[in-house]
C-alpha positions in Angstrom: 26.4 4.8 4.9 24.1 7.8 6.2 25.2 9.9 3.9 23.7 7.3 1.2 20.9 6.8 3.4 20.1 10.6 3.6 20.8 11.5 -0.5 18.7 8.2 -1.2 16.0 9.9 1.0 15.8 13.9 -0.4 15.7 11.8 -3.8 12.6 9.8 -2.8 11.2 13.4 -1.7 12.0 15.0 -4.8 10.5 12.3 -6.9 7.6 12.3 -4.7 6.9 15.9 -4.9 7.2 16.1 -8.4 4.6 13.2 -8.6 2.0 15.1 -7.2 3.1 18.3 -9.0 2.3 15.9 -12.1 -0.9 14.4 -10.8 -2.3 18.0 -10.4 -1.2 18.2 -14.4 -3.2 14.8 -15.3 -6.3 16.5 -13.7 -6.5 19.6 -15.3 -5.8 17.6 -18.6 -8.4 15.3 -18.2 -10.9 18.2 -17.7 -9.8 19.7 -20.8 -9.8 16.3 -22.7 -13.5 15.8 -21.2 -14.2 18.5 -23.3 -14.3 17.0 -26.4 -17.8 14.6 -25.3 -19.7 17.1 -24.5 -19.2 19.1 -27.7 -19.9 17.6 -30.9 -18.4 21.4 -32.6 -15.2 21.1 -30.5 -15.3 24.5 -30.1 -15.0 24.3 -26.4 -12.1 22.4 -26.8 -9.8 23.8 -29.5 -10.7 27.3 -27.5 -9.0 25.7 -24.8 -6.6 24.6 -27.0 -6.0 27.3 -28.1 -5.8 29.2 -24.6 -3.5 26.7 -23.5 -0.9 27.3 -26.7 -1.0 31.6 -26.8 -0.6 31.7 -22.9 2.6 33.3 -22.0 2.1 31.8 -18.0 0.8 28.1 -19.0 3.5 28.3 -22.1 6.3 28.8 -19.7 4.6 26.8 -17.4 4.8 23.9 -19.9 8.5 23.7 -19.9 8.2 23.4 -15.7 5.8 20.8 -16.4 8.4 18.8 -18.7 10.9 19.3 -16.2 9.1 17.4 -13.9 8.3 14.8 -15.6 12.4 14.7 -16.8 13.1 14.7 -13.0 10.5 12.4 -11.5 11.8 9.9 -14.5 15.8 10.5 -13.2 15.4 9.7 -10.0 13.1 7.2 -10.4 15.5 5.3 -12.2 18.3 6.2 -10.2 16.1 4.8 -7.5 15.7 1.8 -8.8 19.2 1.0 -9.6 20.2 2.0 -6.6 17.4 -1.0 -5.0 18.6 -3.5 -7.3 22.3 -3.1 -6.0 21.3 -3.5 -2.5 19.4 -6.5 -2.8 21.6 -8.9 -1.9 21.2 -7.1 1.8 17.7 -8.4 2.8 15.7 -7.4 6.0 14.2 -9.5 8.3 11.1 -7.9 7.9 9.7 -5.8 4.6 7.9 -3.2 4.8 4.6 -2.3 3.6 5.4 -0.1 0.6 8.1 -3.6 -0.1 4.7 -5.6 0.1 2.5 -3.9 -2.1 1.9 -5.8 -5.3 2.3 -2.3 -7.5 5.3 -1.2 -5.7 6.8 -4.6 -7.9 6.2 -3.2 -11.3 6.9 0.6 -10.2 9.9 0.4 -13.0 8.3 -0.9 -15.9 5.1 0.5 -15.8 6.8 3.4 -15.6 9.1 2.3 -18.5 5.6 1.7 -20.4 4.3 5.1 -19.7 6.8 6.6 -21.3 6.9 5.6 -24.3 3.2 6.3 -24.5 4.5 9.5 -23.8 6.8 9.7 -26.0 4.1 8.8 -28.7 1.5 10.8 -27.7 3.9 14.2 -27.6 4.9 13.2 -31.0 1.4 12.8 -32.2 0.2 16.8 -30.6 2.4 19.0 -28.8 5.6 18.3 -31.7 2.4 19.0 -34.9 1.3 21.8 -32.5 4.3 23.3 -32.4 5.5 22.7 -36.4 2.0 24.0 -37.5 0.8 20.9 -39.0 -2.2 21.1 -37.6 -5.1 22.1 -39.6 -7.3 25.2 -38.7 -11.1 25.6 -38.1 -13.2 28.8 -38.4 -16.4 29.2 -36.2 -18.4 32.6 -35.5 -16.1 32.9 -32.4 -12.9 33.0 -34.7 -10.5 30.2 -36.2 -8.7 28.0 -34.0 -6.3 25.0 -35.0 -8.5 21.6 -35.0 -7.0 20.1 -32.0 -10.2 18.3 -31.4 -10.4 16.6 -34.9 -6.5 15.5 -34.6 -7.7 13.6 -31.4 -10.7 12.5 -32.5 -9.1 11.0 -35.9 -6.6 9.6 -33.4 -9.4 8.0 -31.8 -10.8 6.7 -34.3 -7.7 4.6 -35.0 -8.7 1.1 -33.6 -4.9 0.2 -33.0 -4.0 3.4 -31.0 -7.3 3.4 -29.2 -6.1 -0.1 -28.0 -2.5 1.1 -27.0 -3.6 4.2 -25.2 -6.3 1.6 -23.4 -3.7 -0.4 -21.8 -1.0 2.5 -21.9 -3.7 4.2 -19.1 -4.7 1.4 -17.3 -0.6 0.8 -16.4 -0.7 4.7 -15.9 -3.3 4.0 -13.1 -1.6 1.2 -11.6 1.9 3.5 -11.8 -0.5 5.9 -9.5 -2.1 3.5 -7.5 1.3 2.6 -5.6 2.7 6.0 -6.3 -0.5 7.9 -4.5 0.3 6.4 -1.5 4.4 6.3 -1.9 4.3 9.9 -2.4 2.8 10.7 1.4 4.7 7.9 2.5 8.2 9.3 1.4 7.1 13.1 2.8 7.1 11.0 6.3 3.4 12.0 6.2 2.5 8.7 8.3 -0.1 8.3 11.1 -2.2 5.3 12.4 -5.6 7.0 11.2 -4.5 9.1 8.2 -3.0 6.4 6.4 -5.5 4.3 5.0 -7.4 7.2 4.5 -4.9 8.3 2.4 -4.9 5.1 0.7 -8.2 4.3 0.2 -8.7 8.4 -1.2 -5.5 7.4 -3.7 -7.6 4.2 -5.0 -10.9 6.1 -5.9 -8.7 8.9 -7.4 -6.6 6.7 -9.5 -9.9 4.4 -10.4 -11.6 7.8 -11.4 -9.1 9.5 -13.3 -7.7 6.2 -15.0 -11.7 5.6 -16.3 -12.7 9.2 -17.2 -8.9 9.0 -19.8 -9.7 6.0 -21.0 -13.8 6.7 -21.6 -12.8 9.2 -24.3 -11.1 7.4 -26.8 -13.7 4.4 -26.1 -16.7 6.8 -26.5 -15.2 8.4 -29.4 -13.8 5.3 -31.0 -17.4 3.7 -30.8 -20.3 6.6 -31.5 
């Protein structure tokens, strides 16, 4: 039984650690993505783009990035299995993570989130990497149009809608998983806590509004 207790415990940290490793990723990629509003040419962006795909450190770093994501997903199922079979033991008294309304729907907006995944590596990093991607010359030199894929993405009406609600899940996913994370790394105190968890509100709020601004900005002007 401690054995169990302990394994089901380094996987927590694990998953929790790679949750913040891919939180760092969402806010790099949302600066990137920002981009795209603040430059009609897209030059800025498929630069950046561009940067991004010739790198030899972010390329290899991309593959460390995927692996995260695999392993957060693992264990997060694994997790959750491993909560289901228990259930018929119940406590006398949950506890807090148990009671938040998020920590409910950890599995399936997860489950959701992955298939937008799914879809949106299919729709860039898989035509990146084929070279189906057309190319654009400026003065500066000739980049692949990265920022006309997304913006003819964007323009879609149906996947504009999907990505809407595929985010806003995203940012409830985060909203438990912020505070879970610190939670699971035993990084629990009286008067850090809600700090914590008020901090992983405005940050999930913020970064769940400035994704979903872009298509909506895009999909509208």
């Amino acid at each position: 039984m401690t054995k169990v207790m302990y394994a089901s415990i380094t996987k927590k940290i694990v998953m929790s650690l790679m949750g913040l490793f891919l939180i760092t990723f969402l806010v790099v990629h949302l600066s990137l993505n920002l981009l795209i509003l603040f430059d009609k040419s897209l030059l800025k962006f498929n630069q950046a783009a561009h940067f991004m795909a010739t790198n030899p450190v972010i390329q290899l770093f991309q593959w460390v990035l995927f692996l995260g994501f695999v392993i957060h997903i693992i264990l997060g199922v694994v997790l959750q299995i491993q909560n289901w079979m228990a259930r018929p033991i119940r406590y006398e008294r949950k506890g807090s993570s148990e009671l938040s309304y998020f920590s409910k729907f950890m599995i399936h907006t997860g489950a959701i989130v992955l298939i937008f995944l799914v879809i949106h590596f299919a729709n860039f990093f898989i035509k990146a990497k084929t070279g189906h991607i057309d190319e654009i010359t400026y003065d500066q030199g000739t980049y692949e149009n990265m920022g006309q894929l997304v913006v003819t993405l964007f323009k879609d009406g149906w996947y504009v809608a999907f990505y809407v609600v595929a985010l806003l899940l995203l940012g409830f996913h985060l909203e438990h998983g912020f505070q879970s994370a610190f939670q699971s790394l035993g990084l629990n105190h009286t008067k850090y806590t809600p700090v914590i968890k008020a901090f992983g509100t405005v940050f999930t709020i913020v970064l769940t509004l400035g994704f979903i601004a872009i298509p909506l900005v895009i999909y509208f002007s």
